[in-house]
N, C-alpha and C positions, 0 to 999 in steps of 0.2 A: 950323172944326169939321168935321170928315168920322168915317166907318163907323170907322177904326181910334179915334175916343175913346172908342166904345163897346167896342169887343173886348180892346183893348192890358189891363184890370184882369184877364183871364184869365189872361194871358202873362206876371206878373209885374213888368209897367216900374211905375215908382214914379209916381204920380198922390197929391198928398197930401191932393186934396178926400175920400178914401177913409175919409181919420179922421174924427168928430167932434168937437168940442172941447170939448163938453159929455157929462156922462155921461147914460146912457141905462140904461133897466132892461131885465135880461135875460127871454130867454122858453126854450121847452123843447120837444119836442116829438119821440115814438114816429112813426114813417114809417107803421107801421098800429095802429091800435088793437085788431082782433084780428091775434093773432099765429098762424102755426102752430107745434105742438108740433115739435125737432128740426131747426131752422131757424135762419138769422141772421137781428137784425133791424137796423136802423140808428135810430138815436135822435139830433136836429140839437139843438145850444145855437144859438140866435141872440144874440148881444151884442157890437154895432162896439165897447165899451170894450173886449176883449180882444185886438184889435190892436194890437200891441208898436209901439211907435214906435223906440223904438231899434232893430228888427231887419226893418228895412222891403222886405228884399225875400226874405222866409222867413214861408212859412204858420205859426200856431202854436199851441201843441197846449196841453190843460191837462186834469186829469182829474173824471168826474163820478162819485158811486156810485149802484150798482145791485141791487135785490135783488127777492126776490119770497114769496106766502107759502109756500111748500115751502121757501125759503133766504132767513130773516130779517137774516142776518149779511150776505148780499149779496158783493158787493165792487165795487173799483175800476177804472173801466174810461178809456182815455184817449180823449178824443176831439181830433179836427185839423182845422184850419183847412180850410176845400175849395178856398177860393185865398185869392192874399197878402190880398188885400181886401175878399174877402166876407165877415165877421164872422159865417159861418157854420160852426158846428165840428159832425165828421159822427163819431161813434163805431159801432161795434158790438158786438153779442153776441150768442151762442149759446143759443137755449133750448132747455134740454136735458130730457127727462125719466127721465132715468136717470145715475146717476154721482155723482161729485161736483162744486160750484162750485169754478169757480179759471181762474186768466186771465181768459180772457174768456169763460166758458163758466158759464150762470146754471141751474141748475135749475131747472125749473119743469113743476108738475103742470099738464096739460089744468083750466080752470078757474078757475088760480090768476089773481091780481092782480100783474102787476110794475109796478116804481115806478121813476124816478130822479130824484133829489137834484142838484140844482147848487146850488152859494152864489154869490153874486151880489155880488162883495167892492166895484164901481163903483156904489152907488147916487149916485145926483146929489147928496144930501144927507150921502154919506161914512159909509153905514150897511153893514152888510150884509144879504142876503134870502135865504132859504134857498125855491128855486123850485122844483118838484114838477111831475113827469109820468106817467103810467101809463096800461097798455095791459090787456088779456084775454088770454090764453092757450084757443086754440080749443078746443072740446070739438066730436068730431067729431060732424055728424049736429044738434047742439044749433042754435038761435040763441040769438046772445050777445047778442042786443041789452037783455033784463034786465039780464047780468050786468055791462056799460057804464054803462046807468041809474044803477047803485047807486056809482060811481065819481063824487068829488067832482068837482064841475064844471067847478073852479080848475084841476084834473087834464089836464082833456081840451082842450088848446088847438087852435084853430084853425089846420091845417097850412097852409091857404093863407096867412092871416098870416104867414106867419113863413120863407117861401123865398125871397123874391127880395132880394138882394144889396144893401146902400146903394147902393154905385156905380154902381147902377141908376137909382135915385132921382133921381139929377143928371142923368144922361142923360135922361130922360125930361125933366126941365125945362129940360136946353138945348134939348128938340125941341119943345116947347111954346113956347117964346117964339123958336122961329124958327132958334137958333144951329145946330141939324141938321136938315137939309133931310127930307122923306116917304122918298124911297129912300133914304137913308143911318140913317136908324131902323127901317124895315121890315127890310132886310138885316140887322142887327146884331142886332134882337128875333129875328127866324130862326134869327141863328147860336145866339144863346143856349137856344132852344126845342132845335135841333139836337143842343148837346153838354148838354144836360138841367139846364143853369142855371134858363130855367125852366119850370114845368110846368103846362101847358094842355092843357085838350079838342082831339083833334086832329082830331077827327072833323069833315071839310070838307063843304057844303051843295052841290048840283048846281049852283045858278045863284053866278056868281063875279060878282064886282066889282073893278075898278079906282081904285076912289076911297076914301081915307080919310074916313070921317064927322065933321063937327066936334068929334060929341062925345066922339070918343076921346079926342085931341089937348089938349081939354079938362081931360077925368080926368085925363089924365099932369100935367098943369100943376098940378090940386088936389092931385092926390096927391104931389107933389112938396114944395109947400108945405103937405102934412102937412092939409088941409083934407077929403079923404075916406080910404078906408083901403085897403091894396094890395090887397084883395080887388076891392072900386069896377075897380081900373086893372087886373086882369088880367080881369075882366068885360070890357074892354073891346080887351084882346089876344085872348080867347077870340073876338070877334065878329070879329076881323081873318082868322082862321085858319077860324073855320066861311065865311066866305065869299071865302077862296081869297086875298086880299089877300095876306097871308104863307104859304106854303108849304112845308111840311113832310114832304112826297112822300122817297122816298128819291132820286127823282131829282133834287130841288135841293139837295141839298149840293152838288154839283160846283160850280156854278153860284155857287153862294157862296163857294166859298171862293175860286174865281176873282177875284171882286169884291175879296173881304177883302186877298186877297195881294196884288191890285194896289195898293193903299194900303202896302202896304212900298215900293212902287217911290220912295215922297218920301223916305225916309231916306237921308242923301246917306253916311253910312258900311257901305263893304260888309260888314263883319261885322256888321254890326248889322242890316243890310237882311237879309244872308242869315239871321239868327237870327230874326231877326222874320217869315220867310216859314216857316222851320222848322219853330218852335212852333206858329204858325196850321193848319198842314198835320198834325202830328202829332197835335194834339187833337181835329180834325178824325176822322183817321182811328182814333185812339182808341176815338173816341166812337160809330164808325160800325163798328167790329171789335168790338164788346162788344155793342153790341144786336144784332148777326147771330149771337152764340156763344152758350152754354153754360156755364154758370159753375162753377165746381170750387175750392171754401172750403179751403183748408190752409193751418192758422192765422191768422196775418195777413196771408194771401196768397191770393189768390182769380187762377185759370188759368182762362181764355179762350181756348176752341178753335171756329172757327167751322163745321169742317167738312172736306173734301177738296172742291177747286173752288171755293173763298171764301178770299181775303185770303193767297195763295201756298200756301195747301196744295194739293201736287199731289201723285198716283202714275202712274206710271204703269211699261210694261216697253220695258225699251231696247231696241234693232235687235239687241243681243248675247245678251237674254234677262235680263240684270239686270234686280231690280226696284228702282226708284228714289222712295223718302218722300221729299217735302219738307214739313218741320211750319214753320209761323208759329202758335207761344204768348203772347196778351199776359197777362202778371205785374202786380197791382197789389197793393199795399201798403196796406194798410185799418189798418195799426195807426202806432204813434206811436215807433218806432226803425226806422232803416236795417237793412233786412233782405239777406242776399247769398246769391243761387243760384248753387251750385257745382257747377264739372265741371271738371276737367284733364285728363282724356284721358280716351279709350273704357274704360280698365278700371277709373277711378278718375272716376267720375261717377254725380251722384243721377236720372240722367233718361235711360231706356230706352226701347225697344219690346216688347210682350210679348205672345208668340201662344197663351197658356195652358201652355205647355212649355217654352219656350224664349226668352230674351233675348237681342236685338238691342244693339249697340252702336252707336253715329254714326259715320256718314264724316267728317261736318263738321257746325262750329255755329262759333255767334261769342261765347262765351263767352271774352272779353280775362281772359289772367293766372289764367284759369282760374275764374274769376265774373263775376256780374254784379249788386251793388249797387243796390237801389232803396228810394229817399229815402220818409217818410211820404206821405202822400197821393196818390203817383205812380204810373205803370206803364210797364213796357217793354216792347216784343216782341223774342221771340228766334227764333232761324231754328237747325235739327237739320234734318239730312240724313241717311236709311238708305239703304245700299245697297252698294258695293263694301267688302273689307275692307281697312283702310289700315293694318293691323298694330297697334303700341303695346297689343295686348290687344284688338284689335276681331275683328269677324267680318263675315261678309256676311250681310246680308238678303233673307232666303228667304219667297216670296208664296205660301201655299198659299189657295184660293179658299173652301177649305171650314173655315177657320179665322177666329177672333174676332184684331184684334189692338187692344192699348194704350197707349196711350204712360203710364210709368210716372213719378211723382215719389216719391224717396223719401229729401228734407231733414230734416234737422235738427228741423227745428219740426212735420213731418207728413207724411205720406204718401196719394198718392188715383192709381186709377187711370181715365183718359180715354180712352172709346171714340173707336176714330178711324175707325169704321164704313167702312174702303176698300172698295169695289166695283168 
């Protein structure tokens, strides 16, 4: 048993302790209980029955409804599986206070109560549950904390219950009775803290330590065999992190993933080895290009720009006087259909630069066939270059110092423009 039993259930490979064979009751749970007004929020089902077995290596998705009291009719929102085997399914919506509801977009007045509904078709007993969650809609200047109180209790589920993964669960009790060693559980709990599987106080104490204390080791072991509650076992991931034991610095990812990928080196198939360093690397760097950016919501697509000088965006002016953009944008897909960003050439493309007067066309990007397709719950990054003009309808890109410029999206499903603050 080594680091890759705990990572590999992100990446997809098929582990079939991931099911349970029994059913289990599901739970529900708003990511905040107040919300702001004009904002997305994320709402998680947790329930391992709704992992497909016949579709074992495809996250999957099923819908919940949602409403609130300004929009009693509500509606239907899909939520997705956040990997093949975490029995955790992540939706969201829009709270809006103005407009109409529709898609995924809920109205709701400063104030109001919103709700969601899930049925619960796996009860153990072959019944169904109709399971209920609900948040507050902020009222600015107020505290909410009255308007909470008056929220049935059954309502307000405990978020820490209800994040961390089954396939967690095993692992912690292989490391409890031995079958993973201290540093092959320490790295793996790291990576997963890392790409935000799971979520713990990161706030580290001045004096560090080197030693696990028994009684961590312990909790992972009770809580595995279900004898204390995963609250119990991340008290006890929290204490590993306040004293330095796991590390969460920005400078230990490197350091980890190094580890991680070394453990592809036993796959004796090269494509398999090189896919399995692939993926570890990609979510790695996912995960590490989304908390340095800035997030930009259009529709079921939320843009990820970190900056100029982070993650290959660069400007700079060439020996000839050209100015040269290099953008890196990562695209995720928050909804429940295969979404495709389109661009065929500089004059027939949704994604520009824009200096308040005047648009810029690319030199280059890696937009294959003229799109770029992205699956539910996933994200890509893509690479546009400004700068010479390469004809087919394009132009050159002109730096004036005293100008704002954008990078523009303007698809199908929405439109937003991204300051790209050059300097």
């Amino acid at each position: 048993m080594n680091i890759l039993a705990i990572v590999v259930p992100l990446l997809a490979l098929s582990f079939p302790f991931a099911f349970a064979e029994s059913s289990n009751i599901g739970s529900m749970y708003w990511k905040q209980e107040i919300i702001s007004p004009n904002s997305f929020v994320d709402i998680y089902v947790h329930d391992d029955d709704m992992n497909k077995k016949e579709y074992p290596n495809f996250a999957d998705k099923f819908t919940i409804y949602v409403w609130s009291d300004s929009s009693p009719s509500g509606l239907e929102i899909p939520v997705v599986e956040t990997g093949v085997y975490s029995g955790i399914f992540k939706g969201r919506v829009f709270i809006a206070d103005s407009g109409d509801t529709a898609k995924n977009r809920l109205v709701s007045m400063p104030g109001d109560t919103v709700y969601a509904k899930y049925v619960d078709f796996t009860m153990p007993d072959g019944s169904t549950s109709d399971i209920f969650s609900a948040a507050i809609v902020k009222i600015s200047g107020q505290n909410m904390n009255p308007l909470l109180d008056e929220i049935d209790p059954n309502f307000r589920m405990s978020k820490s219950a209800e994040t961390v993964p089954a396939w967690v669960k095993n692992n912690a009790g292989w490391w409890a009775d031995g079958s993973i060693d201290d540093a092959s559980f320490v790295h793996g709990i790291q990576f997963l803290i890392k790409t935000n599987v799971l979520e713990v106080d990161s706030t580290t104490s001045s004096e560090k330590n080197d030693e696990i204390p028994p009684w961590v080791k312990n909790n992972a072991g009770w809580w595995a065999e279900g004898q204390i509650t995963e609250s119990d076992f991340l008290s006890g991931i929290n204490h590993l992190v306040k004293n330095g034991i796991i590390s969460v610095s920005q400078n230990s990812i490197e350091s980890v993933s190094d580890s991680i990928v070394s453990e592809c080196e036993s796959i004796k198939s090269n494509y398999k080895r090189l896919n399995c360093e692939k993926e570890i690397k990609q979510n790695l760097e996912s995960a590490e290009f989304k908390k340095s950016s800035d997030a930009y919501p259009v529709g079921s697509i939320t843009y990820y720009y970190p900056g100029i000088g982070n993650f290959g965006n660069e400007f700079e002016i060439s020996s000839s006087g050209q100015a040269m953009l290099r953008l890196r944008i990562l695209a995720e897909n928050n909804g429940s259909e295969v979404v495709s960003l389109k661009c065929t050439g500089p004059s027939i493309c949704n994604y520009d630069v824009w200096d308040g007067s005047k648009s810029f066309k690319y030199a280059g990007m890696d937009f294959v066939s003229g799109q770029i397709p992205i699956n539910p719950g996933t994200s890509i990054i893509f690479n546009m270059m400004f700068g010479p003009n390469i004809g087919y309808g394009g132009n050159q890109f002109l730096y004036d110092p005293s100008k704002n410029y954008d990078f523009r999206v303007d698809e199908s499903f929405g439109n937003v423009e991204i300051p790209l603050k050059i300097e």
